[in-house]
N, C-alpha and C positions, 0 to 999 in steps of 0.2 A: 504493500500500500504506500507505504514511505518512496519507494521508488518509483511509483507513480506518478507521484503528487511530485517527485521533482522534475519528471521529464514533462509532465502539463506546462510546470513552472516555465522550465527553460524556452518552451516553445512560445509560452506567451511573452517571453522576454525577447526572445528574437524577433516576432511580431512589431511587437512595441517599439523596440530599439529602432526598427526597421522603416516603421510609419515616422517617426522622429525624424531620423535623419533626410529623410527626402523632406521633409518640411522647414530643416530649419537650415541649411547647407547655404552659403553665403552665392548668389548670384554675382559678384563678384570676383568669384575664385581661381586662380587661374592656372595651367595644364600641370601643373605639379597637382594642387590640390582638389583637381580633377580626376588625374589618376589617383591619387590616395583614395576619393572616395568609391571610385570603381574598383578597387584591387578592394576595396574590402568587400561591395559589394558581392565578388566572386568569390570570399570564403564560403566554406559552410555553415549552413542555418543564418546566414542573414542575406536578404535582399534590401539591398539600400536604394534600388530605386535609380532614377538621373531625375526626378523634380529636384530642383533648386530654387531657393528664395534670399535676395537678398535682404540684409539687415544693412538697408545703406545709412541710415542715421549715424554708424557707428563704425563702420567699416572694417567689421566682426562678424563673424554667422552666427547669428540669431540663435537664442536659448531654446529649446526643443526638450531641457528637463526642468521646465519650472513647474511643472506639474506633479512631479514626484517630492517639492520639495518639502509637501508638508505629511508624507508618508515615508518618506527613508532619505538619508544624508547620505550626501555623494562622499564615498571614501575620498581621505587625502594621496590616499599612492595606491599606485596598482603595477603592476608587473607583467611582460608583456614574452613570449618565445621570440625566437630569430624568427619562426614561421609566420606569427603577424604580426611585425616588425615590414616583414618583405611583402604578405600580402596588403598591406594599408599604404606601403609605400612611405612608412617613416622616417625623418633623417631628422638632426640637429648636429647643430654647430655651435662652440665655444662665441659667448657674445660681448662685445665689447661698451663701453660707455660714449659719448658723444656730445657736443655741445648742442640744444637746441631750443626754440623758441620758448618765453616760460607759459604761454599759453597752455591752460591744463581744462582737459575733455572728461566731465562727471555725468552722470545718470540722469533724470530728471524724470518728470511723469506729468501729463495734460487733467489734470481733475477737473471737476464741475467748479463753476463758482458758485460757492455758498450761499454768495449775497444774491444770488439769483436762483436758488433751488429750494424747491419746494418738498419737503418730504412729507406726504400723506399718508396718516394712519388711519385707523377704524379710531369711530369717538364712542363708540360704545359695543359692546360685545354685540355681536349677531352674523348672521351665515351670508354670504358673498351672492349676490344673485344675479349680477350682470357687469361684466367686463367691457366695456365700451371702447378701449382704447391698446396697442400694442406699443411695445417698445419701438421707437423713431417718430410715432407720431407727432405731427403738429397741433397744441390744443390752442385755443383759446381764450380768452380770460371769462371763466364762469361756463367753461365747458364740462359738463357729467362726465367723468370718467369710472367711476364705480360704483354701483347701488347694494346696498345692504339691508335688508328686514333683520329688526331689531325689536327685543320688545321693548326695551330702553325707549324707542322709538314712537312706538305704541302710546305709550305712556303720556309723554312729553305732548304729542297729539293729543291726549287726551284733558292733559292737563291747561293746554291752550283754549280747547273747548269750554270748560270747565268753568277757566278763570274772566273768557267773555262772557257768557249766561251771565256769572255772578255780577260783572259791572255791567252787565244791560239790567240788572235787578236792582241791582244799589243807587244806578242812576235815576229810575222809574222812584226808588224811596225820597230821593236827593228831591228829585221835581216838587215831588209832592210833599214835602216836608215845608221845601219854600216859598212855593204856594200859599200853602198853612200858614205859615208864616206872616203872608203879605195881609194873608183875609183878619188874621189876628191882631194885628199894627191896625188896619183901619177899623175893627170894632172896637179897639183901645180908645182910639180917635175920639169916637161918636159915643164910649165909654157904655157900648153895651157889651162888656164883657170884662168881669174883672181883671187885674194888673197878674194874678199870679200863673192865669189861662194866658195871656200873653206872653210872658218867662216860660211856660211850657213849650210853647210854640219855636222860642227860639231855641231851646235846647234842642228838641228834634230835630230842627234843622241845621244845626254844628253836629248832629251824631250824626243824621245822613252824610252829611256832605265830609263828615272825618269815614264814613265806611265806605263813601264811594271811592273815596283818593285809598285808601287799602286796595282796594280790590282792583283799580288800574294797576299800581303796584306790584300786585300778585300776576297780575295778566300778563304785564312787561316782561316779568321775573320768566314766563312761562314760555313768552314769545324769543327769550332770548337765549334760554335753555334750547327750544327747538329749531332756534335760528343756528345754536353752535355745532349743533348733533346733525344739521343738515336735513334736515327734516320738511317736506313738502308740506301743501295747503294739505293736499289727499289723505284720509284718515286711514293710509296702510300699513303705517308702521314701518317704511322706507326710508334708509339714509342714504342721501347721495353726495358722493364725494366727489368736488367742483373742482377746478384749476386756478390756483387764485391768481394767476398772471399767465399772458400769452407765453409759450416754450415750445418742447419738446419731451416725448415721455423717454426718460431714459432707464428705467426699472420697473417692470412689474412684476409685485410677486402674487398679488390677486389671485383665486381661481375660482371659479362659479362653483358654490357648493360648501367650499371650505366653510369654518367657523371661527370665525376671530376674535380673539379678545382688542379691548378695547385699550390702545395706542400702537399696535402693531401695525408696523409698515408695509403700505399696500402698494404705491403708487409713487415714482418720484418724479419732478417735472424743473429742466432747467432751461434756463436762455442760454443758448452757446455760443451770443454773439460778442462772450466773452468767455476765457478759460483762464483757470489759474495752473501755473508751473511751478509743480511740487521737486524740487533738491533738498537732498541731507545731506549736507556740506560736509567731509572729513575736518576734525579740529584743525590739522593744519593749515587747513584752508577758509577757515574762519573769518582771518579779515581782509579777505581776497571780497567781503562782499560788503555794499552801502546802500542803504536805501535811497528810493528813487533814480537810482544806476539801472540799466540796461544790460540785458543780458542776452547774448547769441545761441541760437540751437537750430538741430535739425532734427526731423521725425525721417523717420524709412518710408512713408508714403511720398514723401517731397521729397526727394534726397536733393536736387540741386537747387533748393530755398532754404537760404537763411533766414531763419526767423527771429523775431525779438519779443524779449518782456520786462517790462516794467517790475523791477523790485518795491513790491509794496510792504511784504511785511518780512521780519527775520526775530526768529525765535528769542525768545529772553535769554538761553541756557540749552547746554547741549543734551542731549538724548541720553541718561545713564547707561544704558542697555551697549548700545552703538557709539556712543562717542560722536555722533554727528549734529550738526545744526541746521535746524530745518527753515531755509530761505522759500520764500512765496512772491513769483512775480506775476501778474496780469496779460495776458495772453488777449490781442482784440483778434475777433474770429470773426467780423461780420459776412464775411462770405459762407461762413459754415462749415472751412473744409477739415479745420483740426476737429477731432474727434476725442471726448475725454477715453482716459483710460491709455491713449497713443503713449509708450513710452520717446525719448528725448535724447538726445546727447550735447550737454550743455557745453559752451565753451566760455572759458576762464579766465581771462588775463592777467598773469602774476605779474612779478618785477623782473628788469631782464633775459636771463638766457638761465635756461637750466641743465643739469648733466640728467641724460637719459639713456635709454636704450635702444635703438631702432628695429623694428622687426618687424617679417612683412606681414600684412593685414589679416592673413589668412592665419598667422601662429597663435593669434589670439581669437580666443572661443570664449560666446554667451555659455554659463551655466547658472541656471534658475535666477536669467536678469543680471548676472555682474559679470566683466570681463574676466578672463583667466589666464594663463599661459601654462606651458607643461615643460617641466626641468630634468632632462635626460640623466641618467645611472647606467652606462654601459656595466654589465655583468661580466662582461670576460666570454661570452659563449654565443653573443651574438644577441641577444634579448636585453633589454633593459627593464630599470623602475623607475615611473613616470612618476612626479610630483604635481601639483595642480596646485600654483600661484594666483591670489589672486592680486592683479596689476590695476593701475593708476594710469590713464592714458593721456596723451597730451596732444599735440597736435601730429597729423600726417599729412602724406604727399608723396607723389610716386607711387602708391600702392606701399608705403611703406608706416607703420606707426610707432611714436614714441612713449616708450614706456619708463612713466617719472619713476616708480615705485614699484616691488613685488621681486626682480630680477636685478640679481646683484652683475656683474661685470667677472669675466671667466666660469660663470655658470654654461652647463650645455642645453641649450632650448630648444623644443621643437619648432624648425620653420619649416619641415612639407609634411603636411599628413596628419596637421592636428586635429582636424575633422575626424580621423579615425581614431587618434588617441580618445578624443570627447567621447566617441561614439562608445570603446569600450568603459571609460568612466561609468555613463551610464548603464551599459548590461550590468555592471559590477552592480549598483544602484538596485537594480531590478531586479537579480539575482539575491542581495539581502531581502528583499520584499517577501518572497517567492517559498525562501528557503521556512 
């Protein structure tokens, strides 16, 4: 049974490994790391596929295990035969240090702006009974997008009902009180009616006229209850969830049926004719930023636009966890075409010239969103042990990129065939999962 259960595993690992790689392999890459990814295509139990997609924001192949990474951690070393060594087509060489631009290239991510996003929940517990709207839609301002029967709902109708009767009752006492009132003053007058039947008169009409203003009061009270709960004229015990400004629906977790309690998030809605551009800055790059400064990036759906934002906010204090500072600039998107959620590659201007690495674009690989590089251990028998750096990038050109951080100078790095190193990273990956 145990032997079973491993050759299942491995098979869906080759699978998986398989579908990855033809998704995230840099369109970019060129006949070196072309053949690495065919030569491993051509071992056994794995077909890699020839789709290709670049990651041009970044000018790295694109992460293909950020999916595993909240199910198993990528080992730090792995170890590799001369035989797929030869079939992946992997080679490194001793790398040297360099002088280059201090321009330095970070991560970044396009979110919603907040001050534009609307997050709707249920305002009172009841079951979901019409979905109006899908993720990308255009709404509105005071467009339905989700109705709920509620008895909450019910209620609140009813209590509307209720508290009008009662001020169409109290008002009918209020009239008639002051009436009374007026006919009592002028038999006071003409003094056919003693003085204490007139003080009667006016007391009734200060207690109507104090229970009419209660009972508006309570109706207000009623009206405002089922004005928040969403609540229509129609006495069905219906809540309908509005748009409170024109957008776009970018979340629904809604589903006709469901039952939801009451502040749970159904529906999100933003204008995207702005974005914000989320960095967490490494400390030492902390006063590389100032508010109100301009910030350069590029996303992999534009690769050949540079873009700008507006530094509006920067964190008080860095992140305990991470050590990073979380900068927020303003993204103007009136055309619509950035998308939240689009990962970035920020660009950075330090002070002069810094000492780096150069390596070609292909030796650095996305793994689950940050760049990496892999640091060769000839074994003596033709196989090595792969280390998995994670690097600091700074500016490139030629097809070539600088790396401030991660790789020391006389280290041996992989520059053809790191695509197949990556690749066994993750079987390794997939292989703890499995086991």
């Amino acid at each position: 049974m145990n032997q079973a259960r491993k050759t299942i595993g491995l098979l869906a690992v080759a699978t998986l490994v398989a579908s990855c790689d033809s998704a995230s392999e840099s369109a970019k890459a060129g006949p070196d790391s072309s053949a690495a990814a065919q030569s491993m295509a051509d071992m056994p139990g794995m077909n890699m596929g020839n789709s290709k997609s670049a990651d041009s924001m970044s000018g790295v192949v694109a992460d293909s295990g950020a999916s595993t990474s909240t199910t198993a951690t990528v080992p730090p070393k792995i170890s590799l035969t001369a035989a797929q060594i030869g079939h992946g087509a992997v080679k490194w060489s001793t790398v040297a240090a360099s002088q280059t631009s201090g321009v330095v290239q970070i991560p970044g991510e396009l979110i919603p702006n907040e001050d534009n996003t609307a997050r709707l929940g249920a305002p009172a517990r009841g079951r979901v009974m019409r979905v109006l709207v899908r993720p990308g839609d255009r709404v509105g301002a005071g467009q339905t997008l989700v109705t709920l029967q509620s008895p909450d709902a019910g209620m609140a109708q009813a209590d509307v009902g209720k508290a009008t009767a009662e001020v169409g009752a109290r008002r009918a006492e209020a009239e008639y009180a002051a009436a009374a009132r007026a006919r009592a003053e002028r038999l006071l007058t003409l003094k056919a009616i003693p003085r204490q039947d007139y003080e009667r008169a006016i007391a009734d009409d200060q207690r109507a006229r104090a229970a009419l203003a209660q009972s508006e009061s309570e109706a207000q009270r009623a009206r405002t209850t089922a004005t928040q709960l969403g609540v229509g004229s129609d006495a069905n015990g219906e809540i309908a969830l509005r748009a409170p400004s024109a957008g776009v629906v970018l979340e629904r977790a809604a589903v006709p049926g469901a039952v939801v309690d009451a502040g749970v998030p159904l529906i999100v809605v933003t204008n995207p004719a702005t974005l914000w551009l989320s960095i967490d800055a490494p400390e030492p790059m902390v006063g590389m930023f100032r508010g109100n400064s301009r910030l350069r990036f590029i996303v992999a759906a534009y690769p050949g636009d540079t873009l700008s934002a507006l530094i509006e906010s920067i964190a008080a204090g860095l992140d305990e966890q991470t050590r990073t500072l979380n900068v927020r600039g303003v993204v103007v998107n009136g055309a619509g075409r950035l998308k939240p959620k689009m990962l970035a590659s920020v660009f950075v201007d330090g002070s002069g010239s810094a000492s780096a690495i150069m390596l070609p674009e292909d030796a650095v690989q996305m793994i689950q969103g940050k760049p990496f590089a892999f640091v060769a251990q000839p074994d003596g028998k033709g196989g090595a042990q792969f280390t998995r750096r994670a690097v600091q990038l700074g500016t490139r050109g030629g097809g070539k990129v600088a790396v401030l951080s991660g790789i020391n100078a006389g280290e041996s790095v992989v520059t053809i065939g790191a695509f197949a190193v990556k690749a066994e990273f993750q079987k390794a990956t997939m292989s703890k999962m499995v086991m």
